[in-house]
LUMSETI-542073 format. One record per residue: residue number from 1; residue in one letter; x, y, z of N, C-alpha, C in turn. Coordinates in steps of 0.2 Angstrom, whole numbers. Each point is the difference from the previous one (the first is absolute). Example, Ala and Ser with C-alpha at 12.3 -4.5 7.8 and 13.67 -1.06 7.14 Angstrom:
REM LUMSETI-542073
   seq   type      nu      nv      nw     cau     cav     caw      cu      cv      cw
     1      A      66     -28      39      -4       6       0       4       6       0
     2      S      -2       5      -4       4       6       1      -4       5       3
REM end
This chain:
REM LUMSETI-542073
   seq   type      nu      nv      nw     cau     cav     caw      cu      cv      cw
     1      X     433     435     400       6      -1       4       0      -5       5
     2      X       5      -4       1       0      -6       3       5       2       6
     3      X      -3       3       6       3       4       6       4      -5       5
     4      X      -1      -6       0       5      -4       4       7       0      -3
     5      X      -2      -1     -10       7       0      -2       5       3       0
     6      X      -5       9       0       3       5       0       3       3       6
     7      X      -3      -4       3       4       1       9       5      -2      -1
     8      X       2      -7      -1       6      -5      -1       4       3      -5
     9      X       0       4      -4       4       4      -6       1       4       3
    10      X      -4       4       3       2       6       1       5       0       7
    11      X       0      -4       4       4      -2       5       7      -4       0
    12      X       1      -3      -5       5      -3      -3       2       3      -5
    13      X       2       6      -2       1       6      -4       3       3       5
    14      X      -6       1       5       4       6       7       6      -2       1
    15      X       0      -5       2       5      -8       5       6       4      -4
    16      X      -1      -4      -6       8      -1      -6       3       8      -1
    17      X      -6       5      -1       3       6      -1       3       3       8
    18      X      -2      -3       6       6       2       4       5      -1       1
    19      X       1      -7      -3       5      -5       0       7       7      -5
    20      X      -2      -1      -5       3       7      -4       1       6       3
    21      X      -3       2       6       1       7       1       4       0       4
    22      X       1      -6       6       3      -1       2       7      -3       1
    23      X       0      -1      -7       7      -1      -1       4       5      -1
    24      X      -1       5      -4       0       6      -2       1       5       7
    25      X      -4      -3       4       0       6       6       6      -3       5
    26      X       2      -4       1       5      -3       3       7      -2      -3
    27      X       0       2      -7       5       2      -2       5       5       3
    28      X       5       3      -5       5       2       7      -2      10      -4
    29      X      -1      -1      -7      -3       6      -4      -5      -2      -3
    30      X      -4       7      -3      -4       0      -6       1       4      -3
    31      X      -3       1      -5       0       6      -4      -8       6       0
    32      X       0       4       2      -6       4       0       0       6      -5
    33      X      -6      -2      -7      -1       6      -2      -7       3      -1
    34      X      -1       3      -5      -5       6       4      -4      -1      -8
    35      X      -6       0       2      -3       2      -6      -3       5      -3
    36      X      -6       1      -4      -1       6      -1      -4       5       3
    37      X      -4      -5       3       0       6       8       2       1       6
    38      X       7      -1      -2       5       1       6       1      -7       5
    39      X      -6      -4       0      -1      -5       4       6      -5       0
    40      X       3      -3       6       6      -6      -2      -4      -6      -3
    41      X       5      -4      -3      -2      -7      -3       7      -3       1
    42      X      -1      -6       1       8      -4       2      -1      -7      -6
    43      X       4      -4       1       1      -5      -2      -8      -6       5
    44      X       1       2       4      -7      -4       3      -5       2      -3
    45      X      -1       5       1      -7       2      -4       1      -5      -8
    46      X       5       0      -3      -4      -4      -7       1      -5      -1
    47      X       4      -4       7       0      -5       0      -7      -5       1
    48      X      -3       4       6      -4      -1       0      -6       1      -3
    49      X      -1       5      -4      -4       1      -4      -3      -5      -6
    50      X       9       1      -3       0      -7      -6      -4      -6       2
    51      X       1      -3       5      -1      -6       6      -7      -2      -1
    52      X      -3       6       4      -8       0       0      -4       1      -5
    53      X       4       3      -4      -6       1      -6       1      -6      -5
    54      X       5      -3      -2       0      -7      -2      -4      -4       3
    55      X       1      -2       6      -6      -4       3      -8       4       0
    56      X      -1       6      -1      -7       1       1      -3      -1      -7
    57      X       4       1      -6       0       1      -6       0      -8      -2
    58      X       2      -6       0      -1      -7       0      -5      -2       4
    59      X      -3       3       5      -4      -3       5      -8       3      -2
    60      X       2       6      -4      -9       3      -1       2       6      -5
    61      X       2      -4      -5       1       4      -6      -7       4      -3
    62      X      -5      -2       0      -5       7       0       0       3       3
    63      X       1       2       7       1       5       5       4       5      -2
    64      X      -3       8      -2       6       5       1       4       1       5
    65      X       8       2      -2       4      -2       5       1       9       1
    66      X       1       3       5       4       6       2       4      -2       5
    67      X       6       4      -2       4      -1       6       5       7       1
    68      X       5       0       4       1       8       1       6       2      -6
    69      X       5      -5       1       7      -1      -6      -4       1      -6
    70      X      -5      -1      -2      -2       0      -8      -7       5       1
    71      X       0       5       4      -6       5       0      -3       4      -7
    72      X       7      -1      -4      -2       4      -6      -4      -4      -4
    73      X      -1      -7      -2      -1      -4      -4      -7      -1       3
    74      X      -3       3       5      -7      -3       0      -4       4      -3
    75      X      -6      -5       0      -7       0      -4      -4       0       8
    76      X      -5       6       0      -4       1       5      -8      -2      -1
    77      X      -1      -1      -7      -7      -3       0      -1      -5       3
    78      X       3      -7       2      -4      -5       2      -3       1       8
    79      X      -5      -2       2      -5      -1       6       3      -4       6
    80      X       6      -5      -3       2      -3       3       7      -2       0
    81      X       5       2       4       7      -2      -2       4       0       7
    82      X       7      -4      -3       3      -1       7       5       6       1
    83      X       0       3       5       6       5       0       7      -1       7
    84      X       6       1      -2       6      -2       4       4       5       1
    85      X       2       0       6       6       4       1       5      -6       4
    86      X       4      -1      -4       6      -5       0       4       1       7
    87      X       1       8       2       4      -1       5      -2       8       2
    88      X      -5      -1       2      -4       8       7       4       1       4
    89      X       5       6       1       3       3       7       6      -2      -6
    90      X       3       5      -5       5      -2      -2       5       4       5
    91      X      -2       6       2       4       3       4       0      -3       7
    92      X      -3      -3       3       3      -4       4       4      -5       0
    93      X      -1      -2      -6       7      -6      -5       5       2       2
    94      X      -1       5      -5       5       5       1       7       0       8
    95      X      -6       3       3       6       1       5      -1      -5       5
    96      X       0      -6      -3      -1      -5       4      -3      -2       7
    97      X      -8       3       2      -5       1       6      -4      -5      -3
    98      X      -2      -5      -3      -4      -6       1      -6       2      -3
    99      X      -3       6       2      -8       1      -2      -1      -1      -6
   100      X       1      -5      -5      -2       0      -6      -3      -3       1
   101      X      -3      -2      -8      -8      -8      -2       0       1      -7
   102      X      -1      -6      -2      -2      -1      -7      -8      -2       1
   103      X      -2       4      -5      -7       2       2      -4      -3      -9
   104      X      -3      -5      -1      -7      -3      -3      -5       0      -1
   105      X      -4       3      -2      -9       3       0      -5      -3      -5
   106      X      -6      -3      -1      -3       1      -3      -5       7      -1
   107      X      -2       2      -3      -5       7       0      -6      -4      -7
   108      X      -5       0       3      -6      -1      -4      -7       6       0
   109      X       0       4      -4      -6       4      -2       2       6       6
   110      X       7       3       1       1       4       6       4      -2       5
   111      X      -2      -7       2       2      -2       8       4      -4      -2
   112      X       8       0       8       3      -4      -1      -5      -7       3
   113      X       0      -3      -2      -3      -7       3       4      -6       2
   114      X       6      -1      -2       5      -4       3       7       3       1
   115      X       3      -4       5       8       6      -2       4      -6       3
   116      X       8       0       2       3      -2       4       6       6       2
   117      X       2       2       4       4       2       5       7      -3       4
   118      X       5      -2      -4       5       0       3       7       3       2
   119      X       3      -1       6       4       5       3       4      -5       1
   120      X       6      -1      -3       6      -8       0       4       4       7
   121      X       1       6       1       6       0       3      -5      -1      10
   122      X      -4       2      -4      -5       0       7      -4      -8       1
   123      X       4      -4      -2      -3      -7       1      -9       4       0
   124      X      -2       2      -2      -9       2      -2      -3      -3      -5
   125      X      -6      -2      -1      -5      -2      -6      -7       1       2
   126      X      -3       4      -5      -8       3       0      -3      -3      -6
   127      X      -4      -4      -1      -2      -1      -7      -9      -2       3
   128      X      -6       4      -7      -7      -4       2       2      -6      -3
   129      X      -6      -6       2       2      -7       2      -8       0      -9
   130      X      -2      -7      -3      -4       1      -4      -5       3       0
   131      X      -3       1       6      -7       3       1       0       5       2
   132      X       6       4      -1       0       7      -1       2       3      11
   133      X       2      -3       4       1       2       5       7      -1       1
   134      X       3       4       6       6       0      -1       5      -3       6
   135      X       4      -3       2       4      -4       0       7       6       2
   136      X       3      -2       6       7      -2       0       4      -7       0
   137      X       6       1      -5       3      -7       2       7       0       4
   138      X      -2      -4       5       7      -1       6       4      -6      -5
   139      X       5       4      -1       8      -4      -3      -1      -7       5
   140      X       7      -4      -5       3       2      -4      -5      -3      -7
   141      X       4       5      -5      -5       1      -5       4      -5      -7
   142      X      -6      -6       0       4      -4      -7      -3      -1      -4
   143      X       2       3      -5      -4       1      -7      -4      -5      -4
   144      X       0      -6       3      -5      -4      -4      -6       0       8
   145      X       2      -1       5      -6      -2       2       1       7       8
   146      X      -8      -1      -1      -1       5       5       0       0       8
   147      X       3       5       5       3      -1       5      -8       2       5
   148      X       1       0       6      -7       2       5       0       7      -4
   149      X      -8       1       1      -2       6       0      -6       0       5
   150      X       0       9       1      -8       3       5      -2       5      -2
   151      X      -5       0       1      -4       4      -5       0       7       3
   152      X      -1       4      -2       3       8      -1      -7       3       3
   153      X       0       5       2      -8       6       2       3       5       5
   154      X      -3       7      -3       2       5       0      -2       2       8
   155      X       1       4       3       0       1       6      -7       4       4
   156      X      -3       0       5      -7       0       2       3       8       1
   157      X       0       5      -2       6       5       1      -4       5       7
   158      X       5       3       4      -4       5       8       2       5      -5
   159      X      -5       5      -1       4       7      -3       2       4       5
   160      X       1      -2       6       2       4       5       7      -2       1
   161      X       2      -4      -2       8      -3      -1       2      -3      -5
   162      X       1       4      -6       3      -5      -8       7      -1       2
   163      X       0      -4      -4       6      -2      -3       1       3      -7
   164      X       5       2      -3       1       3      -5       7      -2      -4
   165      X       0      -3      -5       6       0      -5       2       3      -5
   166      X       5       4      -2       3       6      -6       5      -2      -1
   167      X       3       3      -4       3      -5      -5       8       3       2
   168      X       2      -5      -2      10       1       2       4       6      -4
   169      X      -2       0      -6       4       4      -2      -4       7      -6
   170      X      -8       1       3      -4       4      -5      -4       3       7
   171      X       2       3       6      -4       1       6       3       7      -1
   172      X      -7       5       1       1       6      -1      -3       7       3
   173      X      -1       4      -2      -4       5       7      -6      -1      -3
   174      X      -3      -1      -6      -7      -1      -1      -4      -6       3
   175      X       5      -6       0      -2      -6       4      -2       1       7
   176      X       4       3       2       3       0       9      -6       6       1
   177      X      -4       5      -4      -5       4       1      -6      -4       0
   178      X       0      -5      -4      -6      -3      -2       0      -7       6
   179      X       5      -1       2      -1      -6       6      -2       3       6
   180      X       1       7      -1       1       3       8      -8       3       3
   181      X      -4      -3      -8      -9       3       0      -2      -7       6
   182      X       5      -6       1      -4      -6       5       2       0       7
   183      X      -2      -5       5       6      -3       4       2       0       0
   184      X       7      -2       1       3      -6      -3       5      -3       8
   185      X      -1      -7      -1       4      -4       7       6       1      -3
   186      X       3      -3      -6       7       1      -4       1       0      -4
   187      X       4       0      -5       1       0      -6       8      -4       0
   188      X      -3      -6      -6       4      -3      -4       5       3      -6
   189      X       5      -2      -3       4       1      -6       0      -7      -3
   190      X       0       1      -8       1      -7      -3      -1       2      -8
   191      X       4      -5      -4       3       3      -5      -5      -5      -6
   192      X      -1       2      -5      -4      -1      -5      -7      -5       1
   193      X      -3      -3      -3      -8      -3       1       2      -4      10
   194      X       5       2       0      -3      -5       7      -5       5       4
   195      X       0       7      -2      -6       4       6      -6      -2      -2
   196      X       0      -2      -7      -8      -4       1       0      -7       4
   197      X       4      -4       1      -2      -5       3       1       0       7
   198      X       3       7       2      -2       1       9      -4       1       1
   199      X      -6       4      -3      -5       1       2      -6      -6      -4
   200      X       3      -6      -3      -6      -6      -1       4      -4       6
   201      X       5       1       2       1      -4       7      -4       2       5
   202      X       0       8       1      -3       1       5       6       2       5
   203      X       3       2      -4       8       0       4       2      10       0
   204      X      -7       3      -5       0       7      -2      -7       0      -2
   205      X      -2       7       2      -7       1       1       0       4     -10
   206      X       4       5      -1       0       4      -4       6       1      -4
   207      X      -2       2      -6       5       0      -3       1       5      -6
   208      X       1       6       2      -2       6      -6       6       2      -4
   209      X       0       0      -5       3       2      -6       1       7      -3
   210      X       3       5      -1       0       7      -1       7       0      -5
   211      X       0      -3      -5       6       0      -4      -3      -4      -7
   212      X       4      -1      -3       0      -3      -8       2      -7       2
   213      X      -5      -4      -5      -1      -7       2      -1      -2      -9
   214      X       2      -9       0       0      -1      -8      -7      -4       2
   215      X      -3      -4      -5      -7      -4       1       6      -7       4
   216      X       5       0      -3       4      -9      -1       2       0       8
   217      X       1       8       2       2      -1       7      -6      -1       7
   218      X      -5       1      -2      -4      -1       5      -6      -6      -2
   219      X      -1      -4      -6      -5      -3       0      -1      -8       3
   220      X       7      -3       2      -1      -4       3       0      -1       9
   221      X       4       7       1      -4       1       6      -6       2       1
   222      X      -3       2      -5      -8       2       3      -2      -5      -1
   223      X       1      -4      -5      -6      -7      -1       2      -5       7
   224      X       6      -2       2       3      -1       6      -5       4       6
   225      X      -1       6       0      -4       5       5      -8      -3       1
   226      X      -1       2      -8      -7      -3      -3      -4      -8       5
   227      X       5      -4      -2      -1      -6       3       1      -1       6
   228      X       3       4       5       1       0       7      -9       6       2
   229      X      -3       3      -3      -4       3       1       0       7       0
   230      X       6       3      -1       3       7       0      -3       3      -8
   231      X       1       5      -1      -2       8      -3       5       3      -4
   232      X      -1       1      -5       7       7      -1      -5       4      -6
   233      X       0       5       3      -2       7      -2       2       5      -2
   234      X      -2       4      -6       1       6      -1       4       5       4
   235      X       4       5      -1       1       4       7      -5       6       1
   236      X       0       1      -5      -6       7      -2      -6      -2       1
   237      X      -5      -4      -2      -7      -1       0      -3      -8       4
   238      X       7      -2       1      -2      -8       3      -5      -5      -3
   239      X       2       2      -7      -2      -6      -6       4      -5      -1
   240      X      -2      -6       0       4      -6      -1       7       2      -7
   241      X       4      -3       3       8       2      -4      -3      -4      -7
   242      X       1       0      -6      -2      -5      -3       5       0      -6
   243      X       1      -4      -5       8      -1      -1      -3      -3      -9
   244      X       4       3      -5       1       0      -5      -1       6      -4
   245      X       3       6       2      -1       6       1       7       2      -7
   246      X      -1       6      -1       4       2      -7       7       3       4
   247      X       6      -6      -3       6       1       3       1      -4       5
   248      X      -6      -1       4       0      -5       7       4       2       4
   249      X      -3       8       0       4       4       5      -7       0       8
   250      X       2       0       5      -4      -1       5      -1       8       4
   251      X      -7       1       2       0       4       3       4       0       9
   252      X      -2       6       4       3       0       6      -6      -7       4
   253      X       2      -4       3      -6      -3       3       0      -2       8
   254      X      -7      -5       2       2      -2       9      -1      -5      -2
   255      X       5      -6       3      -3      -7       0      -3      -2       7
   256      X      -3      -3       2      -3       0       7      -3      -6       2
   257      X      -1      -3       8      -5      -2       4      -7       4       0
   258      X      -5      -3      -2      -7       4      -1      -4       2       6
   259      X       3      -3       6      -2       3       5       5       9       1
   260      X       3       2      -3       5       5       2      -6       5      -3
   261      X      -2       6       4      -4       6      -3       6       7      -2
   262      X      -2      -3      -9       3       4      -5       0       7       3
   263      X       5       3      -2       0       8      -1      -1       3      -4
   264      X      -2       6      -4       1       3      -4       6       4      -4
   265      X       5      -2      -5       5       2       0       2       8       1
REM end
Protein backbone atom coordinates (compact mmCIF):
# COMPACT_ATOMS: atom_id res chain seq x y z
CA UNK A 1 0.00 0.00 0.00
CA UNK A 2 1.46 3.39 -1.02
CA UNK A 3 0.43 5.49 2.41
CA UNK A 4 1.20 9.01 1.04
CA UNK A 5 -1.15 8.27 -1.72
CA UNK A 6 -3.60 6.95 0.40
CA UNK A 7 -3.44 9.95 2.55
CA UNK A 8 -4.02 12.19 -0.48
CA UNK A 9 -7.35 9.98 -1.56
CA UNK A 10 -8.38 9.61 1.30
CA UNK A 11 -8.50 13.33 2.09
CA UNK A 12 -9.73 14.43 -1.06
CA UNK A 13 -12.59 12.03 -0.96
CA UNK A 14 -13.28 13.52 2.77
CA UNK A 15 -12.95 17.28 1.28
CA UNK A 16 -15.59 16.71 -1.90
CA UNK A 17 -17.93 14.33 0.08
CA UNK A 18 -18.36 17.43 2.53
CA UNK A 19 -18.88 19.49 -0.16
CA UNK A 20 -22.16 17.31 -0.82
CA UNK A 21 -23.32 16.95 2.57
CA UNK A 22 -23.16 20.20 2.84
CA UNK A 23 -25.18 21.32 0.39
CA UNK A 24 -27.82 19.03 1.29
CA UNK A 25 -27.44 20.30 4.92
CA UNK A 26 -28.04 23.84 4.06
CA UNK A 27 -30.54 23.39 1.97
CA UNK A 28 -34.04 24.63 3.14
CA UNK A 29 -35.46 20.59 3.40
CA UNK A 30 -34.43 17.06 3.14
CA UNK A 31 -35.91 14.07 3.17
CA UNK A 32 -35.11 11.52 6.06
CA UNK A 33 -35.86 7.80 5.92
CA UNK A 34 -35.22 4.86 7.95
CA UNK A 35 -33.65 1.87 7.19
CA UNK A 36 -33.96 -1.59 8.26
CA UNK A 37 -32.81 -0.94 11.46
CA UNK A 38 -34.72 1.72 12.07
CA UNK A 39 -31.49 3.95 11.55
CA UNK A 40 -32.13 7.37 9.47
CA UNK A 41 -30.31 7.77 6.00
CA UNK A 42 -30.91 11.09 3.96
CA UNK A 43 -29.85 12.07 0.67
CA UNK A 44 -26.38 13.01 2.02
CA UNK A 45 -25.54 9.78 3.23
CA UNK A 46 -25.65 8.49 -0.45
CA UNK A 47 -24.48 11.18 -1.88
CA UNK A 48 -21.88 10.82 -0.33
CA UNK A 49 -21.38 7.50 -0.30
CA UNK A 50 -21.72 7.06 -4.21
CA UNK A 51 -18.69 9.90 -4.09
CA UNK A 52 -16.29 8.02 -2.08
CA UNK A 53 -16.51 4.82 -3.28
CA UNK A 54 -16.06 5.77 -6.89
CA UNK A 55 -12.86 7.35 -5.99
CA UNK A 56 -11.62 4.61 -3.56
CA UNK A 57 -12.70 1.96 -6.06
CA UNK A 58 -10.53 3.91 -9.14
CA UNK A 59 -7.82 4.62 -6.87
CA UNK A 60 -7.16 0.98 -5.26
CA UNK A 61 -9.25 -1.29 -7.06
CA UNK A 62 -7.69 -4.43 -5.26
CA UNK A 63 -8.59 -3.16 -2.04
CA UNK A 64 -11.88 -4.51 -0.55
CA UNK A 65 -14.28 -1.77 -0.11
CA UNK A 66 -16.89 -1.70 3.01
CA UNK A 67 -18.82 0.94 3.61
CA UNK A 68 -22.03 1.46 5.75
CA UNK A 69 -24.82 2.36 2.51
CA UNK A 70 -23.79 -1.14 0.97
CA UNK A 71 -23.28 -3.30 4.52
CA UNK A 72 -25.09 -6.08 2.85
CA UNK A 73 -22.80 -6.67 -0.15
CA UNK A 74 -19.76 -7.25 1.84
CA UNK A 75 -17.16 -9.92 1.81
CA UNK A 76 -15.41 -10.23 5.37
CA UNK A 77 -12.64 -12.51 4.30
CA UNK A 78 -9.91 -10.10 3.23
CA UNK A 79 -7.16 -9.08 5.85
CA UNK A 80 -7.13 -5.78 4.46
CA UNK A 81 -9.80 -3.42 3.38
CA UNK A 82 -11.06 0.18 3.46
CA UNK A 83 -14.12 0.73 5.43
CA UNK A 84 -16.39 4.29 5.22
CA UNK A 85 -19.02 5.76 6.93
CA UNK A 86 -20.07 8.50 4.31
CA UNK A 87 -21.88 10.67 6.80
CA UNK A 88 -21.40 9.62 11.01
CA UNK A 89 -23.94 11.54 13.25
CA UNK A 90 -26.78 11.31 10.68
CA UNK A 91 -28.84 12.20 13.66
CA UNK A 92 -27.07 15.10 14.18
CA UNK A 93 -27.57 15.91 10.30
CA UNK A 94 -30.68 15.44 11.15
CA UNK A 95 -31.50 18.05 13.49
CA UNK A 96 -29.01 20.23 12.24
CA UNK A 97 -26.18 20.31 15.45
CA UNK A 98 -22.93 20.15 13.24
CA UNK A 99 -21.35 17.03 15.17
CA UNK A 100 -21.18 15.08 12.17
CA UNK A 101 -17.82 13.61 10.01
CA UNK A 102 -17.37 11.65 7.18
CA UNK A 103 -15.15 9.06 8.37
CA UNK A 104 -12.19 6.78 6.03
CA UNK A 105 -10.21 3.94 7.43
CA UNK A 106 -7.73 1.71 6.38
CA UNK A 107 -7.82 -1.80 8.53
CA UNK A 108 -5.02 -4.11 7.82
CA UNK A 109 -4.81 -7.85 9.67
CA UNK A 110 -7.39 -6.19 12.63
CA UNK A 111 -5.99 -2.64 12.98
CA UNK A 112 -7.16 0.51 11.71
CA UNK A 113 -3.88 1.83 10.58
CA UNK A 114 -4.86 4.86 8.68
CA UNK A 115 -8.09 6.91 8.66
CA UNK A 116 -9.18 10.57 8.09
CA UNK A 117 -11.84 12.30 10.17
CA UNK A 118 -13.79 15.13 8.90
CA UNK A 119 -16.27 17.54 10.46
CA UNK A 120 -17.26 20.33 7.37
CA UNK A 121 -19.72 22.09 9.58
CA UNK A 122 -17.14 22.14 12.32
CA UNK A 123 -14.50 23.67 10.04
CA UNK A 124 -12.39 20.24 11.80
CA UNK A 125 -9.91 17.71 9.96
CA UNK A 126 -8.12 14.58 11.64
CA UNK A 127 -6.39 12.56 9.27
CA UNK A 128 -2.70 9.97 9.96
CA UNK A 129 -0.19 11.79 7.62
CA UNK A 130 2.12 8.56 5.54
CA UNK A 131 3.89 7.40 8.28
CA UNK A 132 1.21 6.37 10.11
CA UNK A 133 0.89 9.57 12.79
CA UNK A 134 -1.60 11.85 13.08
CA UNK A 135 -2.13 15.28 12.14
CA UNK A 136 -4.75 18.00 12.52
CA UNK A 137 -5.47 20.21 9.51
CA UNK A 138 -6.14 24.06 10.24
CA UNK A 139 -8.51 25.16 7.28
CA UNK A 140 -9.11 26.58 4.93
CA UNK A 141 -9.19 23.28 3.28
CA UNK A 142 -8.35 22.96 -0.56
CA UNK A 143 -8.67 19.91 -2.24
CA UNK A 144 -5.66 19.69 -4.19
CA UNK A 145 -2.99 21.08 -2.04
CA UNK A 146 -2.60 20.80 1.56
CA UNK A 147 -3.20 23.44 4.17
CA UNK A 148 -0.88 23.79 7.75
CA UNK A 149 -1.02 20.92 9.77
CA UNK A 150 0.28 19.94 13.72
CA UNK A 151 0.79 17.06 14.72
CA UNK A 152 -1.66 15.38 17.15
CA UNK A 153 -0.71 13.38 20.70
CA UNK A 154 -2.91 12.18 23.22
CA UNK A 155 -2.74 13.88 26.59
CA UNK A 156 -0.21 13.08 29.64
CA UNK A 157 -3.56 12.39 31.46
CA UNK A 158 -3.91 13.35 35.94
CA UNK A 159 -6.33 10.60 36.82
CA UNK A 160 -7.20 12.76 39.54
CA UNK A 161 -8.91 15.31 37.21
CA UNK A 162 -10.12 13.54 33.65
CA UNK A 163 -11.75 15.01 31.28
CA UNK A 164 -14.27 12.76 29.84
CA UNK A 165 -16.37 12.79 26.44
CA UNK A 166 -19.98 10.97 25.75
CA UNK A 167 -21.73 11.06 23.21
CA UNK A 168 -24.64 13.51 22.29
CA UNK A 169 -27.20 11.55 21.38
CA UNK A 170 -26.43 7.54 22.98
CA UNK A 171 -25.44 8.91 26.86
CA UNK A 172 -27.21 6.63 29.24
CA UNK A 173 -27.30 5.42 32.97
CA UNK A 174 -24.94 2.66 32.17
CA UNK A 175 -22.36 5.26 30.71
CA UNK A 176 -22.87 7.83 33.40
CA UNK A 177 -22.33 4.44 36.10
CA UNK A 178 -19.33 3.50 34.38
CA UNK A 179 -17.77 7.20 34.23
CA UNK A 180 -18.73 7.85 37.69
CA UNK A 181 -15.89 4.61 38.71
CA UNK A 182 -12.96 7.99 37.88
CA UNK A 183 -12.40 11.48 38.67
CA UNK A 184 -13.53 13.37 36.62
CA UNK A 185 -12.52 17.48 36.19
CA UNK A 186 -15.54 17.63 33.33
CA UNK A 187 -17.11 16.12 30.84
CA UNK A 188 -17.51 16.87 27.28
CA UNK A 189 -20.54 16.16 24.77
CA UNK A 190 -19.72 15.61 21.06
CA UNK A 191 -21.38 13.80 18.21
CA UNK A 192 -20.09 10.92 16.19
CA UNK A 193 -15.91 10.00 15.55
CA UNK A 194 -15.08 13.54 16.80
CA UNK A 195 -14.91 11.78 20.60
CA UNK A 196 -12.08 9.96 19.29
CA UNK A 197 -10.17 12.82 18.22
CA UNK A 198 -10.69 14.69 21.60
CA UNK A 199 -9.05 12.53 23.27
CA UNK A 200 -5.90 12.22 20.35
CA UNK A 201 -6.04 16.04 20.84
CA UNK A 202 -5.72 15.80 24.34
CA UNK A 203 -8.71 17.97 24.51
CA UNK A 204 -10.44 14.43 26.40
CA UNK A 205 -8.69 12.15 28.64
CA UNK A 206 -11.55 9.14 28.02
CA UNK A 207 -13.81 8.01 26.07
CA UNK A 208 -16.18 5.00 26.93
CA UNK A 209 -18.78 3.59 24.80
CA UNK A 210 -21.82 1.51 26.34
CA UNK A 211 -24.01 1.16 23.33
CA UNK A 212 -24.01 -0.41 19.74
CA UNK A 213 -21.50 0.76 17.50
CA UNK A 214 -20.85 -0.21 13.49
CA UNK A 215 -16.98 -1.22 12.59
CA UNK A 216 -17.41 1.94 9.73
CA UNK A 217 -18.45 4.16 12.67
CA UNK A 218 -15.49 3.98 14.65
CA UNK A 219 -12.30 2.84 12.60
CA UNK A 220 -11.07 5.89 11.45
CA UNK A 221 -11.23 7.45 14.65
CA UNK A 222 -9.32 4.91 16.34
CA UNK A 223 -6.61 4.79 13.49
CA UNK A 224 -6.79 8.69 14.01
CA UNK A 225 -6.44 7.82 18.03
CA UNK A 226 -3.80 5.14 17.13
CA UNK A 227 -1.61 7.67 15.58
CA UNK A 228 -1.94 10.34 18.20
CA UNK A 229 -0.72 7.58 20.68
CA UNK A 230 -4.23 6.57 22.23
CA UNK A 231 -5.97 3.07 22.93
CA UNK A 232 -9.31 1.75 22.26
CA UNK A 233 -10.27 -1.19 24.22
CA UNK A 234 -12.63 -3.74 24.73
CA UNK A 235 -15.28 -2.76 27.50
CA UNK A 236 -15.34 -6.13 29.30
CA UNK A 237 -11.85 -7.51 29.31
CA UNK A 238 -9.64 -4.58 27.85
CA UNK A 239 -8.52 -6.26 24.81
CA UNK A 240 -7.56 -4.22 21.89
CA UNK A 241 -10.98 -3.57 19.73
CA UNK A 242 -10.00 -5.33 16.60
CA UNK A 243 -12.26 -4.97 13.52
CA UNK A 244 -13.34 -7.51 10.74
CA UNK A 245 -15.62 -9.07 12.86
CA UNK A 246 -18.90 -11.03 11.57
CA UNK A 247 -21.45 -8.37 10.78
CA UNK A 248 -18.95 -5.67 11.89
CA UNK A 249 -20.94 -5.11 14.68
CA UNK A 250 -18.68 -3.73 17.57
CA UNK A 251 -18.48 -4.48 21.02
CA UNK A 252 -19.16 -1.82 24.11
CA UNK A 253 -15.56 -0.26 24.34
CA UNK A 254 -12.89 2.69 26.09
CA UNK A 255 -10.94 4.78 23.65
CA UNK A 256 -8.36 6.37 25.81
CA UNK A 257 -4.99 8.55 26.82
CA UNK A 258 -2.77 5.54 28.14
CA UNK A 259 -1.75 7.41 30.98
CA UNK A 260 -5.56 7.21 32.26
CA UNK A 261 -5.85 4.04 34.98
CA UNK A 262 -8.44 1.74 33.50
CA UNK A 263 -11.30 0.55 35.52
CA UNK A 264 -12.94 -2.31 35.51
CA UNK A 265 -16.31 -2.38 33.78
Amino acid sequence: MDYQELTRVMRTLALEAGDKIMEIYNSDDFEVKSKSDDSPVTAADEAADALISAGLRASFPDVALVTEEQADSHDISAKTFLIVDPLDGTKEFVHRRGDFTVNIALVEDGVPTRGVVYAPAKDRMFYTDGEGGSVEELGPFDKTTVGKTKPIRVADSDNAALMVVASKSHRDQATDDYIGKYAVKDMKSAGSSLKFCLVATGEADIYPRVGRTMEWDTAAGHAVLNGAGGSVVRFDDHSPLVYGKEGFANPFFIAYAPAVDLKPA
